[in-house]
N, C-alpha and C positions, 0 to 999 in steps of 0.2 A: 535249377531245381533238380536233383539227384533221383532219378527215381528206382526204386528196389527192383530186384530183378529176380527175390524172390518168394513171392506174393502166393500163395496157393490159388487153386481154382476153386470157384464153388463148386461141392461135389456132384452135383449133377451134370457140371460141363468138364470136369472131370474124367465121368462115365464116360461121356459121349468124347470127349477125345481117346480114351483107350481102344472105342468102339472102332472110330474113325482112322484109329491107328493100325488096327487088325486089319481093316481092311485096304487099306492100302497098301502095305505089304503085302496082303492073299495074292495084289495086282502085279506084285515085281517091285515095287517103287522100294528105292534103294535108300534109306537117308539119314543123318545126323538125328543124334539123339533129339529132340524140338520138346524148347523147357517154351510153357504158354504161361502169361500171366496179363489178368482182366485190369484195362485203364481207363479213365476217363477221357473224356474228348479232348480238355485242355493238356491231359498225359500225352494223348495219342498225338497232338498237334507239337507237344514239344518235342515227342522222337522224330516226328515226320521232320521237323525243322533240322534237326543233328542226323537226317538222314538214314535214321532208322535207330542210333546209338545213344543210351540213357547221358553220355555223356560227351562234351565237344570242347575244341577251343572256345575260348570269349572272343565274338564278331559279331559287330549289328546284323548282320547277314539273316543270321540264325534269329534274330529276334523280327526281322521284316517278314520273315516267312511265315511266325508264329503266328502272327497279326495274322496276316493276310490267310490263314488256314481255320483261323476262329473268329473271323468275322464271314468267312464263307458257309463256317456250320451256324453261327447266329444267324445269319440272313436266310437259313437253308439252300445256299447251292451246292453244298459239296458238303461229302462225308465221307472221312476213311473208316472201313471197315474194318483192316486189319493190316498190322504190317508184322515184316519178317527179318533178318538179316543172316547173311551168309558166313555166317562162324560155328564153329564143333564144338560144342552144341549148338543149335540153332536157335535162337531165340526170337519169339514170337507172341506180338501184342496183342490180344482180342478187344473189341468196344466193351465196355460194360453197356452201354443201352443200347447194344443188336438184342433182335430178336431170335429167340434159341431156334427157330430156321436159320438164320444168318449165318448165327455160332457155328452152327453143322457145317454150313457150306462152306464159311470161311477155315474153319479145321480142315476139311477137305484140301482147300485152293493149297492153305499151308504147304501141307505134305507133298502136294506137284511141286512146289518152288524148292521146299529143302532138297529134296530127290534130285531135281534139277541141278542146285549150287554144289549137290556132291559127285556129280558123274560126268556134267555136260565140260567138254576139255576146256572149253574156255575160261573158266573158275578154274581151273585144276591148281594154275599157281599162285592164286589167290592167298593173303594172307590169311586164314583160320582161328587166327585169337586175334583178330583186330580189336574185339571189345578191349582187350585189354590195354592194346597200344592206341586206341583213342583216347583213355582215359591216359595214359604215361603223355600222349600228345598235350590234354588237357595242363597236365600238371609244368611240363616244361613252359608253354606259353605261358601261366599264370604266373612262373617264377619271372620271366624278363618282365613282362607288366609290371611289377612289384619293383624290379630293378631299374628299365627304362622309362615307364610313364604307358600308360596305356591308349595315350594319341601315339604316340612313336610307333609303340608294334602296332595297331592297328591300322597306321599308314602303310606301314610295311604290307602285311597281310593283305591288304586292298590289291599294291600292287600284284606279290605272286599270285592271287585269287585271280586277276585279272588274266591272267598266262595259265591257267591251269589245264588248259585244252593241249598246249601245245607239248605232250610228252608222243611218244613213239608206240601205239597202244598193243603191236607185234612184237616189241620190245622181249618181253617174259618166256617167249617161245620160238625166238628164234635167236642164233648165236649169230651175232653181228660181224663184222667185218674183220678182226685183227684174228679170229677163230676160222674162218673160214677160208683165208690166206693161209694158214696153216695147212687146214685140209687138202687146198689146193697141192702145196708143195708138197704134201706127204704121198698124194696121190700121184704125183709126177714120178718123187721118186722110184715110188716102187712099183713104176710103169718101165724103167731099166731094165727090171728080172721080169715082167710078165708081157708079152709080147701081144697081147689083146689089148694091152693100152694104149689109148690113143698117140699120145707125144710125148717126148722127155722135158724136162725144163727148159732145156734150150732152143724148143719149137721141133727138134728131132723125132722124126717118124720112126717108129722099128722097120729096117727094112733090108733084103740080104743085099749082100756089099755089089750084084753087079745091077741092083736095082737104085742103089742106095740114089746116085745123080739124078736121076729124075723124081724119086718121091721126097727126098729132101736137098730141093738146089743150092747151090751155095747161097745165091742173090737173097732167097726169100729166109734163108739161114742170119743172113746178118742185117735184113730189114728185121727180124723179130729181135734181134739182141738190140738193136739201136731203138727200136720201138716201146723195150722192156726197160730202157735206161731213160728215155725222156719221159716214160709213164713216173717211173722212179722219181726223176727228180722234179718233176712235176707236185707229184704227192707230198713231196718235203716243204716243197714250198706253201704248200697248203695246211688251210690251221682255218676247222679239222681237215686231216685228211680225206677225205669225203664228206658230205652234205649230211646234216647231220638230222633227223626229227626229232629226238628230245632234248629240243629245246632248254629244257628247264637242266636237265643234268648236263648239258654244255654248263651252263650259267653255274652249277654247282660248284664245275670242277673248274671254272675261268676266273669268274666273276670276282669283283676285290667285294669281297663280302666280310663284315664283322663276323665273329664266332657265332653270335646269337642270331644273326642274318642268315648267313648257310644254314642252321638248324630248322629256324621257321620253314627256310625254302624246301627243305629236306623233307621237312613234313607234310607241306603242300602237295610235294610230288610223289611222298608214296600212297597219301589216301585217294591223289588221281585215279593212281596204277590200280589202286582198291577199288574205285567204282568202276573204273572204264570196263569190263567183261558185262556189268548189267544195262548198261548202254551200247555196248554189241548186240546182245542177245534179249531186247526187248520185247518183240514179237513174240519171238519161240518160247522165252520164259514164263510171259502171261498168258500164251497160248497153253501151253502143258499145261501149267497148273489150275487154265481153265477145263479145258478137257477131263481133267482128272477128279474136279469136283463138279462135272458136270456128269461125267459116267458113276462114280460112289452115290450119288445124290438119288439120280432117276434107279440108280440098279439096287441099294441099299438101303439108305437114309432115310430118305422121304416120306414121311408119314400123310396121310388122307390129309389133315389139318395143315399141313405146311404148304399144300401142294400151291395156294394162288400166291401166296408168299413170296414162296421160289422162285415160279413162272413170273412174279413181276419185278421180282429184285436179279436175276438171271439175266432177263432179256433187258435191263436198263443197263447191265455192266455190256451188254454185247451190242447195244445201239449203236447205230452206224449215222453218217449222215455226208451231203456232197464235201462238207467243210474240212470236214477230217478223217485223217485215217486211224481208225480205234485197232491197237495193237492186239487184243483181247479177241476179238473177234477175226481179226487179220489169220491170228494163229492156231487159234483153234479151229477152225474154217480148214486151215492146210493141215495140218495134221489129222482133221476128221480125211479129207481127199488122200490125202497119200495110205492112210488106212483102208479104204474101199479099194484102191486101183491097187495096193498090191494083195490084198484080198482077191479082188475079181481077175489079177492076173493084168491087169491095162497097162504094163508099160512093158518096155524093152523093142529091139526090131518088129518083131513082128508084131508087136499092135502097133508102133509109129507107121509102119509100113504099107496095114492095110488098108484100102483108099473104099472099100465099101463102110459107108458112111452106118447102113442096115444093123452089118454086123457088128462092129463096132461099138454101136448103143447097144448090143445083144451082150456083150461082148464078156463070159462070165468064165473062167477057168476054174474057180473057186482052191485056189490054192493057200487062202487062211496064211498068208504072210504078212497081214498088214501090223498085228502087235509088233509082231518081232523088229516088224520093219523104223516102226515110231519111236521105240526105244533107242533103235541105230542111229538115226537122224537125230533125236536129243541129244545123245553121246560125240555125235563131232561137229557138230556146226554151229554157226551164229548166222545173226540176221541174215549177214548179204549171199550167203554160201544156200542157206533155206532159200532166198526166194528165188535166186539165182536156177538152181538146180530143180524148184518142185515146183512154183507156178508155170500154168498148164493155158496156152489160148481158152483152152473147156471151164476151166475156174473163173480166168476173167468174163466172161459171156454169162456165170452162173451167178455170178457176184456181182453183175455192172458194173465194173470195174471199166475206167475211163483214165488218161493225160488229161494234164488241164494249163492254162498257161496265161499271162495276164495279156486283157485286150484294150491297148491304148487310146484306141477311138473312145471307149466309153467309162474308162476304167473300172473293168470288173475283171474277175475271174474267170475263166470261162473252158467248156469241153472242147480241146483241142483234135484229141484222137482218141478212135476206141481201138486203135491196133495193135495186138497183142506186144510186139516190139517197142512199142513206144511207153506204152504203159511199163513194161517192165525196168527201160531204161530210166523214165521215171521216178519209179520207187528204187532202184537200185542208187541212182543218185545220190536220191534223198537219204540212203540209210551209209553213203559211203563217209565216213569220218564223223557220225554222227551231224552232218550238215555242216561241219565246224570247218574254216577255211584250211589246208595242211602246210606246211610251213617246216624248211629246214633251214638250218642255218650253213651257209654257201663260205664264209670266211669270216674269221675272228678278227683279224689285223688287215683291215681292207684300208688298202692304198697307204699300206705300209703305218699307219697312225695309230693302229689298237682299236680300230672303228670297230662296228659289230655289221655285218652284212649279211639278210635273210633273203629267201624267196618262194614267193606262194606260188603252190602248186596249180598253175591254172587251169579248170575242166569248165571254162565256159559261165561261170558267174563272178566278176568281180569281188573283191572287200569293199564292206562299206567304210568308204571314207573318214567316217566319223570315228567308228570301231578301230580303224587302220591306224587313226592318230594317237587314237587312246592308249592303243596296244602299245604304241611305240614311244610313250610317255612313261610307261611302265617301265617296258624292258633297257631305257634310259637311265631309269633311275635305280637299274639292279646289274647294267652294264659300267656305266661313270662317264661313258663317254657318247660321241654322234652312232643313232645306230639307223639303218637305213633295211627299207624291204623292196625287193624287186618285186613289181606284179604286172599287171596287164589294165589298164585305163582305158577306157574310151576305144578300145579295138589297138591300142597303142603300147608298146613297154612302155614301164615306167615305174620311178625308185622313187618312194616316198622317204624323205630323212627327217630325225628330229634332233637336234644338235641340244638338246638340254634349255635351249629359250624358244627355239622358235621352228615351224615345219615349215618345208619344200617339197616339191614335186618336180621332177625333172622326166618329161614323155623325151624317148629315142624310136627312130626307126628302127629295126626288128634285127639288122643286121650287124647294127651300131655295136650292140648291148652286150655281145659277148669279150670284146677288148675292154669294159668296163672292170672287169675281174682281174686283166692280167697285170 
C-alpha cells in the first residue's frame, strides 16, 4: 500500500508545527528540514511495519508486524503516536486521532530526534536519501520475483534476514586493517628522518653508533625479522587474513552466489548498516527527544486545558517498572543529571575527591554549563560510551536502580545486587552489541576443503542452541558447503557444524582447540 508523502497538514497543526518549530531552534536544536504529514493508524502501523519507510521489499515479515501492531491498537494495548525517519529532509508521521495536546508534544519529541540524526556522530555516515534507495530496494526485489518465483526469493531473503546482526557496526568509522598497515609503514618510515620515533621497520631504535649495541642487540634484531616473516606468512596462509565481523560482506565477496543472490544480500546488508546507529544510540535518542518535548511543553506550549492531558500521556511514556528497562525514561533521567551536576559544578577532582558527605549535598558552584554540556554528550556518544562515562553510584540510589539475575531454586528473577559496579556492568552488557551474540569469521577454507569456520565472541553467555543451528542452516545455504562455529558449551570449547544434511557438536578441552585451526 503506497502511501503519499505529500499530504498537507490541517492548518491549525500546521500553525502549531511552525510554532513548535521557532521554538526549538530559539533552543540551538540544529535539524533537517522535517516534512509532517497526518495517517491513520492502519497508515502508521504499515510504516511502523517497513520501519518507518512508505515503502519496502515484499516479505511476510512486514505483514506479521502489521498484524501484530493493529491487533494491539484494536485490543487497546499499544499505540504509536508518531514516527520519524533519519533522512534530508526528515520525514515525520503524526496520528490523525491524537489529541492536539499529543500533536504538540509529539512535534516537539519530532524536532529532539531530527536534531539528534543530524549532529549526533554516530548517524553521521548514515545514508540520507534512504527513502529513496528503499524504494530502488523495492523495485529490484520485485523485478527477480517476477523473474524467479516469489517462493525462491523469499526463501532466500529468510535466510540473509536470518544473518542480519552479523555485519561489523564500527565498520563506517573506522579504516580497517589493509589501511592501517599502511599507516603503520608510512609511520615507520618516516621515523628514519625524525629521531623522536620510536623504531625503524626493522625493529631499529635511533640511537648514536657507540650506543647503538646495547639499544638495538643484534639477537633481538633478528628475532623481530624472523618474527616479521612467520607473522607474514602466517597471514598468507589465512583466508581472511585476520578474523573477520562482517560476516555478511565476507559472504559477499566469497560466496558462490548468483547475480540476483549477491544483490538481495547486498541489500540486506546495507539497510543493516542503515539501522544499526539507532540501535546504538537508543537511550540517548529517546532520551533527547524526550527532554526536549518535555522542556518546550512545560516552558511554552502548554496551555491551562492540556495540562492533565500531558501529565497523563507524559508520565505513561516515562513509566518504569522491575521488568524492564524503559529507554525513554533511562535517558532523559541522565541527561536531566548531567544538566544540574555541571550546572552545580559536581564533577571533576575535586568534587570526586571530597569525602565530607555535608558538603557535597551543598555542593553548588553555579557555573551554568550544564546546556552546553548536553549538547556535547549528544554530539559524540552512543549508548555504551553515555552510560559508561555519566552514570553516577548517586543516580543509581536516586532511581533504584538494581542487578537482577535468574534464581534456579524457584525459578524467578530476582535482585542480585544493588552495587553500583554491578549494576553498571549489567546494563553495559546488555547494551554491548545490542545483546546479539558477536561473531567473526576465523577461516574460509578450513582444513583445507573451502569449509567456512566462525567463532563467537564469548563474554560469559552461551548461544542458544537452537538459534546456533538455525544460523548455521542459513549461512550453509549461502556458503555451499560444511560451515562450523567455535563457541563455549557447557563451561567447555566447542564447534558446532552443519554439513548441509545434518548437525554435530564436537566439545574439546580448552588447550586442544587452538591446533584445530592449523
Amino acid at each position: 500500500m503506497p502511501i503519499s508523502i505529500h499530504r498537507p497538514l490541517p492548518p491549525e497543526i500546521r500553525d502549531l508545527q511552525l510554532e513548535l518549530e521557532a521554538k526549538a531552534a530559539g533552543y540551538g536544536l540544529d535539524f533537517f528540514e522535517t516534512i509532517f504529514e497526518m495517517v491513520d493508524y492502519e497508515e502508521m502501523s504499515m510504516l511502523a511495519s517497513y520501519g518507518g519507510f512508505p515503502k519496502r521489499y515484499p516479505h511476510w515479515r512486514f505483514g506479521a508486524q502489521y498484524d501484530e501492531m493493529m491487533k494491539g491498537y484494536s485490543y487497546g494495548l499499544q499505540k504509536i503516536y508518531e514516527m520519524v525517519i533519519n533522512t534530508d529532509p526528515c520525514y515525520a508521521y503524526l496520528l490523525e486521532a491524537n489529541e492536539l495536546t499529543d500533536q504538540k508534544l509529539v512535534i516537539a519529541h519530532v524536532y529532539g530526534h531530527c536534531d539528534f540524526f543530524k549532529n549526533n556522530a554516530w548517524f553521521a555516515p548514515t545514508n540520507r536519501k534512504m527513502l529513496d534507495d528503499m524504494a530502488n530496494h523495492a523495485a529490484r526485489i520485485n523485478r527477480y520475483v517476477d523473474r524467479f518465483g516469489y517462493e525462491t526469493v523469499e526463501e532466500f531473503i529468510d535466510a540473509c534476514l536470518s544473518l542480519e546482526d552479523l555485519i561489523d557496526p564500527y565498520a563506517p568509522h573506522i579504516k580497517r586493517t589493509a589501511d592501517v598497515g599502511d599507516q603503520r609503514l608510512a609511520s615507520w618510515d618516516s621515523s628514519e628522518q625524525d629521531s623522536n620515533e620510536a623504531a625503524t621497520g626493522d625493529g631499529r631504535f635511533p640511537s648514536k653508533p657507540y650506543m647503538d649495541s646495547f639499544i638495538n642487540p643484534p639477537q633481538t634484531l633478528e628475532d623481530h625479522v624472523e618474527e616479521g616473516k612467520a607473522h607474514a606468512e602466517e597471514a598468507a596462509k589465512r583466508f581472511p587474513a585476520e578474523p573477520m565481523r562482517d560476516v555478511l560482506f565476507f559472504l559477499l565477496q566469497h560466496a558462490p552466489l548468483k547475480p540476483w543472490q549477491h544483490d538481495v544480500l547486498s541489500i540486506i546488508r546495507d539497510e543493516a548498516y542503515y539501522f544499526a546507529p539507532q540501535g546504538q544510540t537508543k537511550i540517548m535518542n529517546e532520551g533527547w527527544a524526550s527532554y526536549w518535548h518535555s522542556t518546550i511543553m512545560t516552558s511554552h506550549a502548554l496551555k491551562d486545558e492540556d495540562l492533565i492531558t500531558y501529565a497523563d500521556h507524559h508520565s505513561g511514556t516515562m513509566a518504569t517498572s522491575p521488568q524492564r528497562l524503559n529507554p525513554y525514561k533511562l535517558g532523559i533521567e541522565l541527561f536531566k543529571d548531567i544538566e544540574q551536576r555541571w550546572n552545580s559544578g559536581r564533577f571533576g577532582s575535586e568534587y570526586d575527591n571530597c569525602d565530607d558527605l555535608i558538603e557535597k549535598e551543598k555542593w553548588n558552584r553555579e557555573l551554568g554549563l550544564g546546556r552546553d554540556k548536553i549538547f556535547e554528550v549528544r554530539r559524540v556518544h552512543n549508548d555504551i560510551t553515555f552510560i559508561d562515562t555519566y552514570l553516577t553510584p548517586e543516580f543509581c540510589i536516586e532511581h533504584n536502580m538494581f542487578a537482577f539475575g535468574y534464581n534456579d531454586s524457584n525459578n524467578y528473577y530476582e535482585i542480585v545486587s544493588r552495587e553500583f559496579p554491578k549494576i553498571k556492568q549489567q546494563l553495559l552488557t546488555s547494551l554491548t552489541n545490542h545483546s546479539r551474540p558477536i561473531i567473526r569469521v576465523e577461516e574460509g577454507n578450513y582444513r583445507n576443503r573451502g569449509e567456512l569456520y566462525l567463532k563467537h565472541e564469548y563474554h560469559g553467555v552461551e548461544l542458544k542452541p537452537d538459534d546456533a543451528e538455525a544460523t548455521l542452516e542459513n549461512l550453509q545455504k549461502l556458503w555451499g558447503r560444511p560451515v562450523h562455529i567455535e563457541s563455549i558449551m557447557d563451561d567447555k570449547r566447542a564447534i558446532l557444524s552443519f554439513d548441509g544434511h545434518e548437525h554435530q557438536m564436537d566439545s574439546f578441552e580448552h588447550d586442544s582447540i587452538g591446533s584445530l585451526l592449523s
